[in-house]
C-alpha positions in Angstrom: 58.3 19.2 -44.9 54.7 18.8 -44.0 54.4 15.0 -44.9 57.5 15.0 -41.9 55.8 17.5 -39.7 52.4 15.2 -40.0 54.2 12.0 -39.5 56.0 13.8 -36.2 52.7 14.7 -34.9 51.0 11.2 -36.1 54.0 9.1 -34.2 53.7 11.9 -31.0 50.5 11.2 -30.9 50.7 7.3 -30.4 53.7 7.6 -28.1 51.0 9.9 -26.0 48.2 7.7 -25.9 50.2 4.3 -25.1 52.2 6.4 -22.4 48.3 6.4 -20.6 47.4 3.2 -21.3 50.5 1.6 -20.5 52.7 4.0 -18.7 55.5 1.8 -16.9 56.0 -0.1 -20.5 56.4 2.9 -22.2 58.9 4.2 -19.5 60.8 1.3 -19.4 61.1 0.5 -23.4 61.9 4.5 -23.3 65.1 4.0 -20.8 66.1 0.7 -22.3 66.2 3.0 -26.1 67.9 5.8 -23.9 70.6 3.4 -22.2 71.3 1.6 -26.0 72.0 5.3 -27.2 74.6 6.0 -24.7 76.2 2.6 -25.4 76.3 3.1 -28.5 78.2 6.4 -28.3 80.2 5.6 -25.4 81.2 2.5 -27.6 82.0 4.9 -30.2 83.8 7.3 -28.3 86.4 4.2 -26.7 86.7 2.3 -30.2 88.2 6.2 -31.7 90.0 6.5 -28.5 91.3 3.0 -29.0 92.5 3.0 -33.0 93.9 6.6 -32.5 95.8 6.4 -29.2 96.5 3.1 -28.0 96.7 1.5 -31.1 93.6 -1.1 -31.1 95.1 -2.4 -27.8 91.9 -2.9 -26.0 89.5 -3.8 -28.7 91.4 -5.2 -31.4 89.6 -3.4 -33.9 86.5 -4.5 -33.5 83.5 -2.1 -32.7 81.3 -5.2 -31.4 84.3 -5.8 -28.1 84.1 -2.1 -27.6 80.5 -2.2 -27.5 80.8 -5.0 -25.0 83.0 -3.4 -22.6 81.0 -0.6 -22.4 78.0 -2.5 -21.2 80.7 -4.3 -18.9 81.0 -0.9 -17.4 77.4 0.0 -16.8 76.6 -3.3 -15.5 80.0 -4.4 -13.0 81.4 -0.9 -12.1 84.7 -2.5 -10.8 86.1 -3.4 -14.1 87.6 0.2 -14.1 90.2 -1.5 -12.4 91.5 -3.2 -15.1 92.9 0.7 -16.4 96.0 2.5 -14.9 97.6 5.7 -15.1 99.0 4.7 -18.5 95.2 4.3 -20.0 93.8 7.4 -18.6 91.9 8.3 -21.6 90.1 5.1 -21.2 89.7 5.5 -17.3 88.2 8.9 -17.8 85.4 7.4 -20.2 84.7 4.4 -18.1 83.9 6.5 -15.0 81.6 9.0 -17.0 79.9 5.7 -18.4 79.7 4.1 -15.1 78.5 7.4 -13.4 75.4 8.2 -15.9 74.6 4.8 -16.1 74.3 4.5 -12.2 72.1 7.7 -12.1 70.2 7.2 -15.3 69.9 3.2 -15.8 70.1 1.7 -12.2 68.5 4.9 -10.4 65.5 5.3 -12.6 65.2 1.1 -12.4 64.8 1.3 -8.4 63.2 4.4 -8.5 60.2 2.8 -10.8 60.4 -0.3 -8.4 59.9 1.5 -5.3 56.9 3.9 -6.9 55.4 0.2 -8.6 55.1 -1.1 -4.8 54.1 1.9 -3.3 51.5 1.8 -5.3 50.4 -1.7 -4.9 50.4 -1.6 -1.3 48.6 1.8 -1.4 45.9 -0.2 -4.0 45.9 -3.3 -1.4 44.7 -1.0 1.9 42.5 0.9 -0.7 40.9 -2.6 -2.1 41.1 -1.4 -5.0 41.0 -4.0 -8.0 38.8 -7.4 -7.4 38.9 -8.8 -4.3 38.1 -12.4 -4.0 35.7 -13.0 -1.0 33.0 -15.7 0.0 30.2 -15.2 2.7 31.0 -12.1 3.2 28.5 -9.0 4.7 28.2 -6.4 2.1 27.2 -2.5 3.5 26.7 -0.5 0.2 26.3 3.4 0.5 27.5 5.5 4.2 25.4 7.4 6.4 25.5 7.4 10.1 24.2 4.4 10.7 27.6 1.8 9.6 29.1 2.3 12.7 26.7 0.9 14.9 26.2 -2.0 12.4 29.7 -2.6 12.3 29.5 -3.0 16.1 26.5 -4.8 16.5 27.9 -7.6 14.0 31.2 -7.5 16.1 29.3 -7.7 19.2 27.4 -11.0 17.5 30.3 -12.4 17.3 30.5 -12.2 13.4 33.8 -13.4 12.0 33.1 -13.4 8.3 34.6 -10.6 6.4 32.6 -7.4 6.3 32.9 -4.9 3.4 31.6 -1.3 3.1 31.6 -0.1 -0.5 30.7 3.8 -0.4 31.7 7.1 -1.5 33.4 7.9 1.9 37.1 7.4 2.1 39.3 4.7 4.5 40.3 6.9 7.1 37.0 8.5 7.5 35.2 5.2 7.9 37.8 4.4 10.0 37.7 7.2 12.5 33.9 6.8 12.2 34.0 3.7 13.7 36.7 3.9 16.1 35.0 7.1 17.8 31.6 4.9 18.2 33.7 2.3 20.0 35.5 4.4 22.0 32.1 6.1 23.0 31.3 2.5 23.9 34.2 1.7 26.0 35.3 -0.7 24.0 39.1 -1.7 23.5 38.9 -5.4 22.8 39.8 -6.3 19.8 36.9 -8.4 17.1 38.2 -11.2 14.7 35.9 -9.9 12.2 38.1 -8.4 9.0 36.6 -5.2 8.0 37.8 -4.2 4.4 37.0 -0.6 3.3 36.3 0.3 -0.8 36.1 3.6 -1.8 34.0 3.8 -4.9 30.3 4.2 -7.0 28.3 1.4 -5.2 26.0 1.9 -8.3 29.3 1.0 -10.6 28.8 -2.6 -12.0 33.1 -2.9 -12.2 32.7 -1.9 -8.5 30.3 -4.4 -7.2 32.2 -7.0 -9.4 35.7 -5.9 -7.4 33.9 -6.5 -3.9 32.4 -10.5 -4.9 28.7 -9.6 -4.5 27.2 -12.8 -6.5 29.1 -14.6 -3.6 27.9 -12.3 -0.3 25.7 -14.2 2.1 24.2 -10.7 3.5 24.2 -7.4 1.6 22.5 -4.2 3.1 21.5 -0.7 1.0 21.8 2.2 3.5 20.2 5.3 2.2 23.0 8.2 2.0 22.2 11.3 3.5 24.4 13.5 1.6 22.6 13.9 -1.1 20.8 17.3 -1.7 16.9 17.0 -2.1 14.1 19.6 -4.0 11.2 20.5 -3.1 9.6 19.1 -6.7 11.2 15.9 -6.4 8.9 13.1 -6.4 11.2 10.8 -5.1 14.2 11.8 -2.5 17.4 11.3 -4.5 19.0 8.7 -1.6 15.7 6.4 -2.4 16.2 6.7 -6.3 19.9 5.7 -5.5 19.0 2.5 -3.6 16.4 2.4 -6.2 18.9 1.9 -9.4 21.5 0.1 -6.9 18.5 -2.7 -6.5 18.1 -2.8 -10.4 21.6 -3.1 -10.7 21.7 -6.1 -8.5 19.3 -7.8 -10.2 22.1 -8.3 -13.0 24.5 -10.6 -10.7 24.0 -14.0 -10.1 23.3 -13.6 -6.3 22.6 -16.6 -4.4 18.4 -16.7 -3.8 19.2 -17.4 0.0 21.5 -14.2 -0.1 19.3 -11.4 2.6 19.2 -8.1 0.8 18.3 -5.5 3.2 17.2 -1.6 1.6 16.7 1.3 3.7 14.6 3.7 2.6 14.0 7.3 3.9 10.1 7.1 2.0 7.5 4.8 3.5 6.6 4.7 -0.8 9.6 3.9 -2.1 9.4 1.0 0.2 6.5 -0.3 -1.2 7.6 0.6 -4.9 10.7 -1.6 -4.4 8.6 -4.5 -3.1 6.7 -3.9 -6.2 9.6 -4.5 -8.2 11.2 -7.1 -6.4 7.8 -9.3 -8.1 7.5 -7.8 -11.1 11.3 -7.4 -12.9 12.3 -10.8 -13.6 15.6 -10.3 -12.5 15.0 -9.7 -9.1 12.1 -12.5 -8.6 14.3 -15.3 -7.6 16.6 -12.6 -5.2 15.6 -12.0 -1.4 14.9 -8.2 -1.1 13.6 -6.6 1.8 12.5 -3.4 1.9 12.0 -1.3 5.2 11.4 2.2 5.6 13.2 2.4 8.8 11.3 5.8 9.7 8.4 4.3 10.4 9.8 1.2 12.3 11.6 3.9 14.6 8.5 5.8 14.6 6.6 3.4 15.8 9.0 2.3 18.4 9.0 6.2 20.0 5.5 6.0 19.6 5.0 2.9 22.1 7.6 4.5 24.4 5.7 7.7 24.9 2.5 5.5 26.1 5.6 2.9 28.1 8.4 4.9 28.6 10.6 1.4 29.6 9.5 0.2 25.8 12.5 1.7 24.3 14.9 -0.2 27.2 13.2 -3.1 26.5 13.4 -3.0 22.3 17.0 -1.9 22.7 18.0 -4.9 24.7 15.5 -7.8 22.0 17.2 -6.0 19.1 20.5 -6.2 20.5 23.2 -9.0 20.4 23.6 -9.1 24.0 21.8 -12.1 26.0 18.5 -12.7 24.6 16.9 -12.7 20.5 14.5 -13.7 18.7 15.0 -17.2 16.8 12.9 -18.6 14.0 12.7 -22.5 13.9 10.7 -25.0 11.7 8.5 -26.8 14.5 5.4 -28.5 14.2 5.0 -27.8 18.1 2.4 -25.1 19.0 3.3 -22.4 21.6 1.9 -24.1 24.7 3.4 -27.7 23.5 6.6 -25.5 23.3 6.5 -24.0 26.2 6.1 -27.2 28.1 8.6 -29.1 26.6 11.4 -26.4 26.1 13.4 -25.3 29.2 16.0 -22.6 28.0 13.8 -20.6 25.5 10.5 -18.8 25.8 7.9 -19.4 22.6 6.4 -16.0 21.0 4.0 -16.8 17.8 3.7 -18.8 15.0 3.9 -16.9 11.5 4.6 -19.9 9.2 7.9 -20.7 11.6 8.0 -20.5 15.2 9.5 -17.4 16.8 10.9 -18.1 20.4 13.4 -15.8 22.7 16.3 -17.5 23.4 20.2 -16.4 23.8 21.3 -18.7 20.8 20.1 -22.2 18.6 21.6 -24.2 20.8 19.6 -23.3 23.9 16.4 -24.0 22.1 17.3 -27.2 21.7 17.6 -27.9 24.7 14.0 -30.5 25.9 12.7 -31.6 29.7 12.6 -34.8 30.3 8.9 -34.3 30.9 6.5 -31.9 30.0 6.0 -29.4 32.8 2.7 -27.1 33.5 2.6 -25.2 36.7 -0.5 -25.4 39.3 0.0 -22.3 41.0 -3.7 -19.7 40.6 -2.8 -16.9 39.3 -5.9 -14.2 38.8 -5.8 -11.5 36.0 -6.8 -8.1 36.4 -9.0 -6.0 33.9 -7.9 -4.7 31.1 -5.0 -1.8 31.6 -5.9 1.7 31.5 -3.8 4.3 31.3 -4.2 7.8 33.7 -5.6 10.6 30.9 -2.8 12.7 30.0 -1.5 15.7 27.2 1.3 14.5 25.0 3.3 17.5 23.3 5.4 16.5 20.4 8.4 19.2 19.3 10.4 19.2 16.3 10.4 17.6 12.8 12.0 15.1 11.1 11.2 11.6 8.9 9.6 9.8 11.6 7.3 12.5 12.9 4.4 11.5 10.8 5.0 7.9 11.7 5.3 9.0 15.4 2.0 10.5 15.7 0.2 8.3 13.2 0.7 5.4 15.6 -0.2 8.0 18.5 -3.6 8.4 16.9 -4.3 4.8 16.4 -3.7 4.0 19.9 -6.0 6.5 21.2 -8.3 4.7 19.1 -8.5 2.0 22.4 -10.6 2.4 25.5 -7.3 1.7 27.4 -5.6 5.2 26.9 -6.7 8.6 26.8 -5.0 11.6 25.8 -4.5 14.7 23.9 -1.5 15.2 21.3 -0.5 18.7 20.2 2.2 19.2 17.9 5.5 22.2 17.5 8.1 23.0 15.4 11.7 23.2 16.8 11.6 27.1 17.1 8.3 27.1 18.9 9.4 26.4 22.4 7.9 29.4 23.5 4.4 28.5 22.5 5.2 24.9 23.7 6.1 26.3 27.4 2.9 28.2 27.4 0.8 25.4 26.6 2.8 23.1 29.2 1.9 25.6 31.9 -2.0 25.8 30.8 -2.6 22.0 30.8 -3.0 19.7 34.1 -3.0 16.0 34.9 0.2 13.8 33.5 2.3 16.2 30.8 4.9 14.0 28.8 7.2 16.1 26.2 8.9 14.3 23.3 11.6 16.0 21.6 12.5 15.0 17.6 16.0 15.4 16.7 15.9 17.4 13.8 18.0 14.6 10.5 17.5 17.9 7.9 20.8 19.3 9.2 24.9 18.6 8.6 26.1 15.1 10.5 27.9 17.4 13.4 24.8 19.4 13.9 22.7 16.3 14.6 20.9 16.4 18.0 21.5 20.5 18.3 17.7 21.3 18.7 17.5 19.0 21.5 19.8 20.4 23.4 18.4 23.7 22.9 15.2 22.7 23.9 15.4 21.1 26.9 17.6 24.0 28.1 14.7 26.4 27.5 12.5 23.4 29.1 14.8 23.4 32.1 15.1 27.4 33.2 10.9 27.2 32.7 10.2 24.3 34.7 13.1 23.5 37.4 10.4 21.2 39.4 9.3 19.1 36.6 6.2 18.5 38.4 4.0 15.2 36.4 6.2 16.5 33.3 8.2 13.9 31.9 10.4 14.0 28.8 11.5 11.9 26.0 14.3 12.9 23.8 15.2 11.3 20.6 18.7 11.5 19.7 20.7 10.6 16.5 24.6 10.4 17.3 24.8 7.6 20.4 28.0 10.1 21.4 25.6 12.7 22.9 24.0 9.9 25.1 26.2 11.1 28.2 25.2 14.9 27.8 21.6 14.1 27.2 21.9 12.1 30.6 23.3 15.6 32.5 20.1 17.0 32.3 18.6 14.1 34.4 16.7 12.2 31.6 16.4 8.5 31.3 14.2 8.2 28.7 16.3 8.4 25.6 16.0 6.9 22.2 18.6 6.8 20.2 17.3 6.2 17.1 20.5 5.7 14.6 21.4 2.9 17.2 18.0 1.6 17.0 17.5 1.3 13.1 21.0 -0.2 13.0 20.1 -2.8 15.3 16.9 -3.4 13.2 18.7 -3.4 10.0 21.7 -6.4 11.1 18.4 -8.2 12.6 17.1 -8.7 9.4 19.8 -9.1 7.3 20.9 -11.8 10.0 17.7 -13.6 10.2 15.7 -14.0 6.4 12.4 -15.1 8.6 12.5 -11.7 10.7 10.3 -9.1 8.6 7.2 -10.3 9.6 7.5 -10.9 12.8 8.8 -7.3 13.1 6.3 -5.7 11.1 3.6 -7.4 13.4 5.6 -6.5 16.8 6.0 -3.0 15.8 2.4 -2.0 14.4 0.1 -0.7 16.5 -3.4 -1.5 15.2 -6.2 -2.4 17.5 -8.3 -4.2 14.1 -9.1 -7.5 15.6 -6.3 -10.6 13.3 -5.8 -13.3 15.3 -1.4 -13.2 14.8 -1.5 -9.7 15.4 0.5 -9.2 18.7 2.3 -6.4 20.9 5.1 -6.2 23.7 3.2 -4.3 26.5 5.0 -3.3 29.5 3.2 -2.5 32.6 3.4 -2.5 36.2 2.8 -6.2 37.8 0.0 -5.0 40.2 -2.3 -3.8 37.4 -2.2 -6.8 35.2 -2.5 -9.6 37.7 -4.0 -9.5 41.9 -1.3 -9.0 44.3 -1.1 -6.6 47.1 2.6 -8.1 48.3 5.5 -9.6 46.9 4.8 -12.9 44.9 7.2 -15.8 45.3 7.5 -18.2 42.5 9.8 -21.6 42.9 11.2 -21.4 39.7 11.2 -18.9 36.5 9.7 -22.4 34.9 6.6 -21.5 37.5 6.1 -18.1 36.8 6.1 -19.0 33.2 3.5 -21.1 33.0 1.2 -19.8 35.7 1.5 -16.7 33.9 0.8 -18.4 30.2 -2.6 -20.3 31.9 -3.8 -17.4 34.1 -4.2 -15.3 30.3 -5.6 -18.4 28.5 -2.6 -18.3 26.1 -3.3 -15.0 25.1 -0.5 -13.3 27.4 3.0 -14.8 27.5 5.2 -13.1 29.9 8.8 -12.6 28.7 10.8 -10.9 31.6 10.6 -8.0 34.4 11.9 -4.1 34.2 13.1 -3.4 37.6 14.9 -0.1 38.0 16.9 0.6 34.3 17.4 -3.5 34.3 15.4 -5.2 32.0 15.3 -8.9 33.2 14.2 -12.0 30.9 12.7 -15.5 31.8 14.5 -17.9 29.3 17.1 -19.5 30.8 17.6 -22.0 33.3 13.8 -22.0 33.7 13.6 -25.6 35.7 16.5 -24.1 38.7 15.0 -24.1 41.8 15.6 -20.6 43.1 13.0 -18.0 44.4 11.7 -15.9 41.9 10.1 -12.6 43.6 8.0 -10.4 41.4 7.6 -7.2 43.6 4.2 -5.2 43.1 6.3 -2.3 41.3 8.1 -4.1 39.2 7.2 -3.8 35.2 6.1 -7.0 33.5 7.1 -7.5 29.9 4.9 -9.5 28.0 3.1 -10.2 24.9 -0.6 -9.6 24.4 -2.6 -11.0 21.6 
């Protein structure tokens, strides 16, 4: 008894296990055994009936014909016919058979069909399983940032596939994404395919599924989900993107392949640069590191001391009209500009980086070189009127923000005083408003330590405690850093133009490089202030037209071709004028420079430039 009641358990056991593993097997060698035992009796049943009551008229008195007319029943439910009244018995049985049958063989059989689909269509829109893919852009990880990359590849024009592997699920993403284009007023539809994997994006059977040995761009946002300590040494979204970098290092990715990490730590940056030329298998791979943070920080930083820098970074980092190219030429910048009609040349950092709207307009030569002889006189160097700067609230950038700050008030050309407040000191920050004089600017941090749908809350609260205190805003100006692009329109209501969105930003930044393998440099450079004399260390400066060069009316240039190069010689080279701000338009040079039509550069209009 317990030799059987051990072998019952042993065979129970088995049955269990290969039910897991192989579940629609099982079920159907289970039905097929089920269907043979009904057969088999029902066969039974009709040879008895048969011997005893009819005299072996049907079957002959053979139990093999019996057993084929009952499969003949389960399988052609018509052949009942072939009874009458005088064969009831044998009626009877072949419309119970027919009857289970239909309900247990052929109902189970499209049941298990339709639940097989189901589930491959529902594994299909999932992507679940390997998906075979080519040149494809790869977003690992989800934070607030995807949706404005999604759209700035869209916008680009971008019709590879683009797949986001995260632990976020399809409709989320997909809500995500169709709010930000919504908030966009945008309905036109993108030929880009965007396929959505829920999943571990450190999971090596994951990263496998999606092709990434075959993506041409892959780019490592840094979730913000994930709950920090205090005693951490390293914020659990960097050690993340740390592991996933390590991870990739075990594919064959193609060297050429951009791999863009964010990183919330300025160290963690530099620790996965470290890496990237230390672990063997990461030497031959393109990584790019960028604390994002400080790039942003930075940016806010320059549009404190320029309020129209943030217009005019939003509109070089975006899709729209003009970029920044890199091109192997052996041409220097003035030999460029001279020759080249329909692109404006920036700085040479081992390639050369012009503004243009795409490759094909830098091709495009003069027949001659041109060099304009219109006298245009410089002024001095550009001071700024002394003024207090009052920083409120906290997040990752502040120390970035008020780093650069300090270095800036390093130069004779600005002078001014920065004082710092948390986000529930608005009191004391009102106070010391009131108690300073001269120029008062007031930048506002949106505080990226709280919940996705409180983002931007402080700012609001702010500036309506700003608002009742100072109705007048006499020489006060603010800035206001927000995080979700959707609170752009509210921000606006309180009659502020200077608004940096700074999710908008970094996800600019972040398809930038990942679209352009030559771009980290000439970004690092463009975005640190350091007034150390290196010769290839540049900034974008924007400042009104009548303090960098003499004029006390309009000036009227015969071409954009003229203003170019008058510009370029007036600066010896080492200011290359880019474009105009005029009102909340930011107007560039590089197109169509040689068309004769009037170009008027109005005293009050805001040059954008680069200085060396």
């Amino acid at each position: 008894m317990k030799f059987l009641k051990s072998l019952f358990l042993k065979i129970k056991a088995k049955s269990t296990m290969q039910t897991y593993q192989k579940p629609l097997l099982v079920t159907l060698l289970s039905l097929l055994i089920i269907n043979f035992i009904i057969l088999f009796i029902v066969s039974l049943i009709a040879f008895g009936i048969d011997n005893n009551k009819y005299e072996a008229y049907f079957f002959e008195g053979r139990f093999a014909a019996a057993f084929v007319t009952a499969v003949k029943w389960m399988i052609a439910p018509n052949s009942i016919l072939e009874y009458d009244t005088n064969h009831l018995s044998m009626m009877v049985l072949a419309a119970v058979t027919i009857v289970v049958e239909m309900v247990l063989f052929s109902g189970a059989i499209v049941a298990m069909v339709t639940t097989s689909l189901r589930s491959y269509i529902d594994k299909k829109s999932k992507a679940k399983g390997k998906i075979v893919l080519s040149n494809h852009f790869v977003i690992l990880n989800w934070n607030s940032k995807v949706p404005d990359i999604i759209f700035n590849l869209m916008q680009k024009g971008f019709k590879n596939n683009i797949v986001i592997l995260s632990n976020q699920t399809k409709e989320y993403i997909e809500s995500e994404i169709k709010s930000l284009f919504l908030a966009n007023d945008v309905t036109q539809k993108y030929k880009a395919n965007l396929i959505i994997k829920e999943g571990d994006s450190l999971l090596r059977g994951n990263l496998d599924d999606i092709s990434i040995e075959k993506a041409s761009e892959i780019v490592v946002m840094a979730r913000e989900d994930m709950v920090d300590y205090d005693d951490d040494d390293i914020l659990n979204s960097d050690l993340l993107n740390l592991k996933i970098i390590l991870r990739l290092g075990s594919f064959g990715i193609k060297s050429n392949t951009q791999i863009v990490v964010e990183t919330n730590s300025d160290e963690t940056r530099k620790q996965i640069e470290n890496i990237s030329f230390t672990v063997n298998s990461l030497k031959n791979k393109s990584i790019i590191p960028v604390s994002f943070n400080k790039k942003i920080g930075q940016i806010i930083a320059q549009s404190i001391v320029d309020p129209e820098m943030a217009l005019v970074y939003l509109e070089l980092f975006s899709f729209e009209g003009a970029e920044f190219y890199s091109l192997n030429s052996k041409e220097s910048v003035s030999d460029f500009m001279k020759i080249h009609d329909n692109s404006i040349p920036v700085v040479t950092l081992n390639k050369l980086f012009v503004l243009a709207n795409d490759e094909k307009e830098i091709q495009k030569r003069r027949n001659a070189p041109y060099e304009s002889n219109v006298v245009l006189k410089p002024r001095g160097p550009v001071r700024h009127d002394p003024c207090s700067i009052f920083v409120i609230g906290d997040n990752q950038k502040r120390e970035f923000i008020l780093d650069n700050l300090n270095r800036s008030a390093e130069s004779p050309e600005f002078k001014y005083t920065i004082k710092h407040y948390h986000k529930d000191e608005n009191d004391k920050l009102i106070q010391d408003i009131k108690e300073a004089t001269g120029e008062k600017k007031v930048l506002i941090l949106s505080d990226d330590s709280v919940a996705e749908e409180s983002y931007d809350a402080n700012v609001f609260v702010t500036l309506i405690a700003l608002s009742k205190a100072f109705p007048k805003r006499e020489n006060l100006t603010y800035i206001t850093e927000i995080l979700d692009s959707r609170n752009l329109s509210s921000i606006r209501d309180f009659d502020i133009h200077n608004t940096i969105i700074s999710n908008k930003m970094m996800s600019l930044l972040i398809t930038q490089l990942a679209m352009n393998q030559d771009s980290k440099k000439f970004f690092d450079k463009l975005l640190t202030t350091d007034h150390a004399f290196d010769a290839n260390d540049f900034d974008i400066a924007v400042n009104p037209a009548s303090s960098v060069i003499e004029m006390d009316k309009d000036l009227i240039f015969k071409s954009k071709a003229e203003l170019l190069s008058s510009f370029y010689k007036c600066f010896k080279g080492e200011n290359i004028l880019l474009g105009i701000c005029r009102g909340d338009n930011v107007i560039f040079f590089h197109e169509n420079q040689d068309e004769k039509k009037d170009v008027v550069i109005h005293p009050t209009d805001s040059l954008v430039y680069v200085k060396f």
